[in-house]
BAVOBA-655706 format. One line per 10 residues: number of its first residue (from 1); for each residue x, y, z of C-alpha. Coordinates in steps of 0.05 Angstrom, whole numbers. Layout:
N
NUM	X:Y:Z | ...
***
This chain:
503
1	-288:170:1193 | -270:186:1119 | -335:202:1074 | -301:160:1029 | -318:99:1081 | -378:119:1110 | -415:120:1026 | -386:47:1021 | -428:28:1095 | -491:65:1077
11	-492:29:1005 | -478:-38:1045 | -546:-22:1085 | -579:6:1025 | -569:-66:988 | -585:-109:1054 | -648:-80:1059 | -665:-80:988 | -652:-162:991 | -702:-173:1055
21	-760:-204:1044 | -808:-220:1106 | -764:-198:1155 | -707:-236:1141 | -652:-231:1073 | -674:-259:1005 | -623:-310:976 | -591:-297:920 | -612:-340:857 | -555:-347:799
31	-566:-377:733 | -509:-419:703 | -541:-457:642 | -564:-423:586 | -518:-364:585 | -543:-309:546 | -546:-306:474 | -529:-376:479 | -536:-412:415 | -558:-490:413
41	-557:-534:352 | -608:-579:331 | -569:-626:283 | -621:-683:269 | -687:-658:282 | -712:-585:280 | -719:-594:362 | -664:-596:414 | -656:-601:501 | -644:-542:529
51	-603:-550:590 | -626:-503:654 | -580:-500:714 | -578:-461:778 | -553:-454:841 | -582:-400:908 | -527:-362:947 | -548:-346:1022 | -598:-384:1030 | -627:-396:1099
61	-673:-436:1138 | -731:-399:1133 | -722:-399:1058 | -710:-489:1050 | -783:-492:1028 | -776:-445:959 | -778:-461:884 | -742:-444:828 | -791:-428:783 | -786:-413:706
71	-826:-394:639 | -798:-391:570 | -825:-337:526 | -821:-323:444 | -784:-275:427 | -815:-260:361 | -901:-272:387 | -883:-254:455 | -924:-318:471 | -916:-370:533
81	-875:-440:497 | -864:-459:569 | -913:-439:617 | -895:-428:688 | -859:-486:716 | -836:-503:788 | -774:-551:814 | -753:-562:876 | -686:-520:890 | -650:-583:911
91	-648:-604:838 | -607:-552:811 | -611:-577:741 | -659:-596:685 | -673:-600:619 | -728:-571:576 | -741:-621:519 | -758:-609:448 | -745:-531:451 | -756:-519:361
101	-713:-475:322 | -731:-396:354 | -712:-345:390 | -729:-344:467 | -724:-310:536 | -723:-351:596 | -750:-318:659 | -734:-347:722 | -763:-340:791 | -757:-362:871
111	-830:-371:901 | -857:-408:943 | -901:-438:880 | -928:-406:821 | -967:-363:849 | -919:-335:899 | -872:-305:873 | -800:-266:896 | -793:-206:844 | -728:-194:873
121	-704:-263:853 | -720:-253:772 | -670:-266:723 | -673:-260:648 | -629:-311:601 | -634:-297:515 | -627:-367:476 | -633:-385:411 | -642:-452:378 | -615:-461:298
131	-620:-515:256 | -546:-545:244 | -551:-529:162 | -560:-461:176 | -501:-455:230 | -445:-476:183 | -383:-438:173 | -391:-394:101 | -328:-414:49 | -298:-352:16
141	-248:-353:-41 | -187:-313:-21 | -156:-262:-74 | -104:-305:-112 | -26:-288:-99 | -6:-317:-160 | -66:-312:-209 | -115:-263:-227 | -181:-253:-215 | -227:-216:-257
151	-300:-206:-271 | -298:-267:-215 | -253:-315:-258 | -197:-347:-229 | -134:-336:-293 | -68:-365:-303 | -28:-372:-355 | 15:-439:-375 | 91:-455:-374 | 106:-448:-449
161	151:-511:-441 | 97:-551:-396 | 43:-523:-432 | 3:-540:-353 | 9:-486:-296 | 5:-501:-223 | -56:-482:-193 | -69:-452:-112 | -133:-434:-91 | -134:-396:-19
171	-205:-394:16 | -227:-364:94 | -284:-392:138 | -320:-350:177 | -338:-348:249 | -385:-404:266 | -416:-440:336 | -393:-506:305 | -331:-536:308 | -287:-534:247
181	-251:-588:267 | -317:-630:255 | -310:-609:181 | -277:-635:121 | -256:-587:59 | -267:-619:-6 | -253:-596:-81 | -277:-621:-148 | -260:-586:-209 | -304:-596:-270
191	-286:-578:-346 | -332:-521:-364 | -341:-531:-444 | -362:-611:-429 | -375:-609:-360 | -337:-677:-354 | -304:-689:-290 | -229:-659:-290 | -224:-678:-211 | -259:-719:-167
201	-271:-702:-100 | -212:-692:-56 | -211:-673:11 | -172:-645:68 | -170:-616:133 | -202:-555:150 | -142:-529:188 | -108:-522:117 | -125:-456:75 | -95:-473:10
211	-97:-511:-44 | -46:-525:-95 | -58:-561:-161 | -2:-587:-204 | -2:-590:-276 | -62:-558:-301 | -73:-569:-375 | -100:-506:-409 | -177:-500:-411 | -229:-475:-367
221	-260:-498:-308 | -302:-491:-255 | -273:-504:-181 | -329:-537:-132 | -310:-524:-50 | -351:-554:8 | -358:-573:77 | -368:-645:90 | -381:-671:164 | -344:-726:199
231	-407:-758:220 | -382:-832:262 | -446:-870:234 | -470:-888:173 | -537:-880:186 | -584:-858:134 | -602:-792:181 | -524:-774:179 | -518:-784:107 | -582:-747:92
241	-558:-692:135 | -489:-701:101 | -521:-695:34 | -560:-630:51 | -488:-599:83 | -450:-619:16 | -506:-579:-22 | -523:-519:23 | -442:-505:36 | -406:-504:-39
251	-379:-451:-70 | -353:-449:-140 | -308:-402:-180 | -291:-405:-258 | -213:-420:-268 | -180:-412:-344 | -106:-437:-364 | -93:-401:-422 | -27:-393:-473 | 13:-327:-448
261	5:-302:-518 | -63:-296:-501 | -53:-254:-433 | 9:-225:-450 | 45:-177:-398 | 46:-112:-420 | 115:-52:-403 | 93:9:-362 | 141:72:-377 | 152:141:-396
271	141:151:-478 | 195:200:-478 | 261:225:-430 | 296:293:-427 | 361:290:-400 | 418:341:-397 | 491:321:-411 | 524:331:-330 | 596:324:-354 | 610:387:-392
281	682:361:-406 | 650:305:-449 | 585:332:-464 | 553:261:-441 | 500:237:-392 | 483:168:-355 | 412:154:-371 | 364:112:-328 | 304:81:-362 | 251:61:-306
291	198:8:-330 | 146:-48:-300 | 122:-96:-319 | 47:-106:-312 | 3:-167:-313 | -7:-234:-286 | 43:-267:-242 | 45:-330:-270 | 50:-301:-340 | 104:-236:-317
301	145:-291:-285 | 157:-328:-352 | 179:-269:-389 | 246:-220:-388 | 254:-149:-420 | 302:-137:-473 | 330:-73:-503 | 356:-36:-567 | 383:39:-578 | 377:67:-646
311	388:141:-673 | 345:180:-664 | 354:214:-729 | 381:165:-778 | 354:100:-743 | 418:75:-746 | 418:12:-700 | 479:39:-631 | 455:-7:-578 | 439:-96:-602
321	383:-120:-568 | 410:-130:-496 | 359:-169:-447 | 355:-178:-378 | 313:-228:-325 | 235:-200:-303 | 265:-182:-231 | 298:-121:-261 | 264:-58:-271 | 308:-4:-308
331	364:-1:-356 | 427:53:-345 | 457:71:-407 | 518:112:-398 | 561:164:-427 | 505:180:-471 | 518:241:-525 | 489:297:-535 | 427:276:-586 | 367:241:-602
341	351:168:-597 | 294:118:-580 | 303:64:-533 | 258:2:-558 | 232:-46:-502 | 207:-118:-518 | 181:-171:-470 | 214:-242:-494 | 196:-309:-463 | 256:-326:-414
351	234:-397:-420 | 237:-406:-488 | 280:-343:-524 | 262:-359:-595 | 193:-333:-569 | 197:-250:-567 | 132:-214:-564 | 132:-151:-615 | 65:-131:-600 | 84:-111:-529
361	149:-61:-555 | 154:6:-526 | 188:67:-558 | 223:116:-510 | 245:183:-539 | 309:204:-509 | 333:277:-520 | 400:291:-482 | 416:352:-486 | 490:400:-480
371	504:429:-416 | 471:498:-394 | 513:552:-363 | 486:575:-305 | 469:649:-312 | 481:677:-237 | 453:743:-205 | 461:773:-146 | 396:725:-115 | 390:646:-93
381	380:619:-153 | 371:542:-170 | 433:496:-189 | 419:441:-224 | 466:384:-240 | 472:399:-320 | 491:469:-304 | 555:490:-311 | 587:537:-259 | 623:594:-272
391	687:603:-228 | 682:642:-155 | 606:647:-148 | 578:632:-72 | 534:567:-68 | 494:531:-9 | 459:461:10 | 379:456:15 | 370:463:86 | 346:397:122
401	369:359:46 | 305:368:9 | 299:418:-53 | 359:443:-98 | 430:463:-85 | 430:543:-98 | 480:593:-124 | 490:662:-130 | 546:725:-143 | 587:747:-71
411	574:817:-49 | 631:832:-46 | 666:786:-103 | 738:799:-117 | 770:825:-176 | 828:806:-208 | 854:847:-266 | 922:853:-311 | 944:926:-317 | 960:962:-385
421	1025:967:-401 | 1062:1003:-380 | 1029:1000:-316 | 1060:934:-271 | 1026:876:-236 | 950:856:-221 | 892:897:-201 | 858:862:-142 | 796:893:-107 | 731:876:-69
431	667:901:-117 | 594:907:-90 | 535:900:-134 | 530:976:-138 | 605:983:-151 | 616:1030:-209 | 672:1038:-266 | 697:1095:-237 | 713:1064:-173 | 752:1011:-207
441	780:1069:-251 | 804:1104:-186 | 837:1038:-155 | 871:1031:-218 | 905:1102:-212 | 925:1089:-150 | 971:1035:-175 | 1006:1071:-234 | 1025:1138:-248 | 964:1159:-300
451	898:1199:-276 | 833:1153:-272 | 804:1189:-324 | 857:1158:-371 | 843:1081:-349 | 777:1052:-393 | 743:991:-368 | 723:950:-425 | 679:886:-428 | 667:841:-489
461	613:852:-536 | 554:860:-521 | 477:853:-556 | 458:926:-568 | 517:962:-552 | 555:999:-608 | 620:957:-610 | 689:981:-622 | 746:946:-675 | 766:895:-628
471	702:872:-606 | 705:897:-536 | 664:960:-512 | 677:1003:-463 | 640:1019:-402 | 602:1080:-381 | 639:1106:-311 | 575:1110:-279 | 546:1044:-294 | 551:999:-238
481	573:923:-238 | 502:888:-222 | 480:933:-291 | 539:908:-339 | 537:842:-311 | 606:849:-297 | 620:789:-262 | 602:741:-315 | 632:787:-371 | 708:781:-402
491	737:844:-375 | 797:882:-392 | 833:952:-372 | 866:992:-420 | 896:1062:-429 | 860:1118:-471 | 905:1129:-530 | 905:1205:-516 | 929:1202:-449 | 1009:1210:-455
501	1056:1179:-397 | 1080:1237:-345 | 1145:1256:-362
***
């Protein structure tokens, strides 16, 4: 037999015997009614029935003469509010009247009365009774979408043409025993200066979790929500208990319509740009000026940006004010020059055009400046895209896209050379880094019919180098090509003077 199997049999045993009582198996006693950490509301009175139901599982004959007996203790004083009580297990269920607001523990028994008692049998049920006020669900104002809250004030700000905005409050309920289906959601909104009535009280369902409000005239307010009951009688219970709801659930938040000029948007950007011209034919550059526009909704979506490009140096006015709607958040301008100029940015209402807002303009420096050569070594060296690139230099991609395209001198790079006169045709040769005059000297000879000594490799002037008439200097035969910076250099070859052509 598996050990697996014979565990299972030996537990079986273990838990027949541990249910015997006199002899013969206990029966099993199951509570259905109150489930634990059940929660009953007392909605009239401060009292409420507490419903107890049960039901025995193998129960024999020898057993048809128990009780299901029961005690209720507090929680809090640990003291008997029921004391032990015995029914007849044929009943099954009962109800234990005028159980107050508290916290209990309900202990119940089989015995044969209550002094006899199965400990077996005893089961343990948590309650709780609440008063109905104290159970409601809790209103909470939601973050606004479209206005703004701050310091706990609810702002918008008014359609310049309406002079009213429209209005949504969102709110959340939180978890509650009751239903909120047996709720209704009601507003009132008050003026807060003359506390005069602005709206009555409105109500809705409780399903909806919005409210929208058209036409608000500017002013402030103060917005009243709360839970009213859909009590069926009119009784003067209900509407006392109706009453106390109203008061103990509303929740109020200040609300203020104001003019836009008085919660203007405001322009997020850079206070200056440096740009370098990437078209070294035309020495120009397409600038991109990146902005936002910051504020409340209801006031940024009244408003557009607009845009004017003056000299930097003489003021003179290059670019009339060009504007464009609040969805779009940078200008291009293109083909820029070389030069200085500011960029002025100035919110205007879209609404109403004849309305422009100087207090909100932003100046932008913008300094585009000429092309760079790119000075290449031997090394990986950045390439950026206002560098210009000198002809037959090696270049790569970032690997895996991200960082900067790179460039740097061959090893080997060819050379391509005229000869003197009266030498013929091109001098072409491969040249390391470590390459030296003489070597191209020596190639040189090797074309034409003069020594290498006679051939003198000259490069164009040259910051502290003594120079010659012509501007060009020539070469020390040992210097090497990475020294001279040969590859970047205008080269030439000529013929000493004092070497004569071979008869």
């Amino acid at each position: 037999m598996p050990f697996r199997w014979w565990i299972v049999n030996y537990l079986a045993v273990i838990l027949h015997v541990s249910r015997t009582w006199g002899g013969s198996e206990v029966p099993t006693l199951y509570l259905y009614e109150p489930r634990n950490l059940a929660v009953f509301i007392a909605k009239q009175s401060n009292s409420v029935p507490v419903p107890v139901s049960f039901q025995l599982f193998d129960l024999t004959e020898n057993y048809r003469s128990l009780k299901f007996c029961f005690e209720v203790l507090d929680v809090i004083s640990k003291l008997h509010y029921v004391e032990r009580t015995c029914v007849d297990i044929k009943d099954e269920k009962l109800n234990i009247l005028n159980v107050i607001v508290g916290n209990y523990e309900l202990i119940g028994y089989l015995g044969e009365d209550k002094m006899n008692l199965i400990g077996e049998s005893k089961t343990i049920r948590s309650f709780s009774v609440k008063k109905y006020e104290d159970m409601l669900p809790h209103i909470s104002f939601l973050p606004p979408t479209q206005g703004y809250s701050s310091a706990g004030k609810l702002q918008y700000v008014a359609n310049v043409l309406t002079d009213s905005a429209d209005v949504t409050f969102e709110y959340t309920m939180n978890e509650s025993p009751l239903n909120y289906d047996d709720f209704l959601v009601c507003i009132r909104i008050m003026i807060a200066t003359t506390d005069q009535v602005a709206l009555k009280l409105s109500c809705l369902q409780s399903s909806q979790r919005a409210i929208t409000l058209r036409n608000m005239r500017r002013g402030e307010y103060t917005v009243y929500l709360q839970l009213q009951p859909k009590f069926n009688t009119d009784s003067s219970t209900d509407m006392e208990l109706k009453s106390l709801i109203m008061s103990k659930s509303e929740v109020s938040l200040p609300l203020q319509v104001s003019y836009i000029s008085e919660l203007l948007p405001t322009l997020n950007l850079p206070s200056s740009l440096k740009e370098y011209a990437t078209n070294a034919e035309t020495s120009t550059a397409d600038v991109t000026l990146s902005y936002r526009i910051l504020g409340l909704p209801s006031a940024v979506s009244q408003v557009q940006t607009c845009l004017q490009v003056i000299d930097g140096n003489t003021n003179a006015l290059l670019l009339k004010s060009t504007c464009v709607p609040r969805e779009h958040t940078e200008f291009t301008l293109s083909r820029m020059k070389a030069g200085k100029y500011k960029a002025l940015l100035t919110l205007r209402n879209e609404l109403d055009p004849s309305k422009s807002y100087e207090n909100t303009t932003k100046a932008v420096e913008i300094d585009i400046r000429p092309p760079v050569e790119f000075t290449p070594s031997y090394n990986w060296q950045p390439l950026h895209a206002w560098h210009t690139i000198p002809s037959g230099i090696e270049t790569r991609l970032p690997v895996g896209g991200e960082g900067h395209k790179e460039a740097r001198i061959p090893n080997p790079w060819k050379l391509q050379i005229a000869m003197p006169h009266p030498c013929k045709y091109f001098l072409r040769m491969d040249l390391l880094r470590d390459s030296t005059m003489d070597d191209i000297s020596k190639r040189a000879s090797n074309q034409c019919v003069f020594q290498s000594e006679c051939f003198m490799i000259q490069v164009l002037q040259s910051e502290g180098i003594e120079m010659n008439a012509d501007n060009y200097i020539t070469l020390p035969g040992d210097s090497t090509v990475e020294d001279t910076n040969f590859f970047s250099s205008e080269k030439r070859i000529i013929l000493d003077p004092k070497c004569h052509s071979p008869s």
